[in-house]
N, C-alpha and C positions, 0 to 999 in steps of 0.2 A: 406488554409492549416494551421493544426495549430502546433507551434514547442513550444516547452518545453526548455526555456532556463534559465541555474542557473546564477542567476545574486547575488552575495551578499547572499549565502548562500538559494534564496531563488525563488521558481519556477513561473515562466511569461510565461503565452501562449499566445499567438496570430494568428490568422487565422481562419483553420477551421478542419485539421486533425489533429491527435496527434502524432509525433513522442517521441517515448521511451526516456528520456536521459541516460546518464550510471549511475548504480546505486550502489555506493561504496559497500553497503554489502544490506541484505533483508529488516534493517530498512530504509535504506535511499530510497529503493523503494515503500516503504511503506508509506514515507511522498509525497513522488513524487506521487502517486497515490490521494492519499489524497486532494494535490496542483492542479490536473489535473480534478480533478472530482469537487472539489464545485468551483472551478474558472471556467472550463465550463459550469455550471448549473448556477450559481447565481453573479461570478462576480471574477474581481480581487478585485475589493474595497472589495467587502465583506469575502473574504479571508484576505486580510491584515486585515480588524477589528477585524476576528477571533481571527486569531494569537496576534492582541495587547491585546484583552481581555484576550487571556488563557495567556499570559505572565504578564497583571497588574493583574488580578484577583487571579490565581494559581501561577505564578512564572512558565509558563511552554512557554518554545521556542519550535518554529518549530522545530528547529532537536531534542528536548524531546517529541514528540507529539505522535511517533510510539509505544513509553514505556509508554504512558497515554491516553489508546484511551478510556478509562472509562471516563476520563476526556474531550475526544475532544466529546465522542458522548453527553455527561450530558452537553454541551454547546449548542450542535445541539439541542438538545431535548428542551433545554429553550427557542433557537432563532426562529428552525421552529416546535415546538411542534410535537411530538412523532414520527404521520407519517413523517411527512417531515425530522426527524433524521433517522429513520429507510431505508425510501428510499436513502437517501446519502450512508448512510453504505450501502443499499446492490451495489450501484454503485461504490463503493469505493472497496468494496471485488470482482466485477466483473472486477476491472480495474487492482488490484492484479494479481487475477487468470491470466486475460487473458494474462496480462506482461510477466507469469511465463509458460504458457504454460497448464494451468488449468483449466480442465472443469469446469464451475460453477454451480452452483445449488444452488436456494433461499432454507433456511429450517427455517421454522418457529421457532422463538425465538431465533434466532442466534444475536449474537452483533459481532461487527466488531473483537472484541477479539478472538469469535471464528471461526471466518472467515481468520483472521490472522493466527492463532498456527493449522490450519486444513491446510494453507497452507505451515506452515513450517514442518508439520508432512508427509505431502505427498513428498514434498520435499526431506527431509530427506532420507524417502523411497525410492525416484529415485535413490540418488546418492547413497544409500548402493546397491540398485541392481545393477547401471553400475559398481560399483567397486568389487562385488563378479564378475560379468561377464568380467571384465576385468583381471580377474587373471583369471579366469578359460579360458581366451583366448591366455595367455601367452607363451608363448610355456616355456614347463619344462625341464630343463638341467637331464639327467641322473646324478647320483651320480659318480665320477671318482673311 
């Protein structure tokens, strides 16, 4: 079984299934996704080198990494060459969606950016519709 636990700011899995951890707002679910998809594929080590490279190289931390995925994939891209960036990102937007409750769908040419803002766009969209539906479920006071 594998659990997802923030140690120091920064995500350690172990086992063999994924448990969710809480995710302060959509960016930090987004690094956490991030931490659970190439630590599963390819490693912790190679996650921590990620991150010390986007940090010596860019000046970028894991929790800047959700605001810089132009940057986190143009690292993929260098380390495992195009396919192998593109397949993270789309495991990375399927680990998203699925967090979020989002059917996913590969569409050509997509980068994780817009895998990201599709999922805060439909998001969005939920909650304006539970909240027109929850006023129109409210019961209305007549006027006295």
């Amino acid at each position: 079984m594998k659990v997802i636990v923030l140690i120091s700011d920064k995500a350690r899995v172990s086992g063999s299934s994924f448990s969710v951890a809480y995710a302060k707002d959509f960016n930090d679910g987004v690094r956490l996704a991030i931490d659970h998809v190439i630590c599963g594929i390819v490693g912790q080590d190679v996650l921590d080198s990620l991150y010390n490279f986007l940090k010596g190289q860019y000046g970028v931390t894991s929790d800047e990494v959700p605001y810089r995925l132009d940057t986190l994939f143009a690292t993929l891209e260098r380390t495992f060459g195009v396919a192998g960036a593109r397949t993270l990102t789309r495991a990375i937007a399927r680990e998203i969606y699925y967090n979020h409750n989002i059917d996913f769908r590969s569409i050509v040419g997509y980068t994780l950016q817009d895998y990201v803002e599709e999922a805060k766009r439909i998001l969005q969209m939920a909650d304006a519709i539970r909240a027109k539906s929850d006023r129109e479920m409210s019961p209305r006071v007549p006027p006295s």
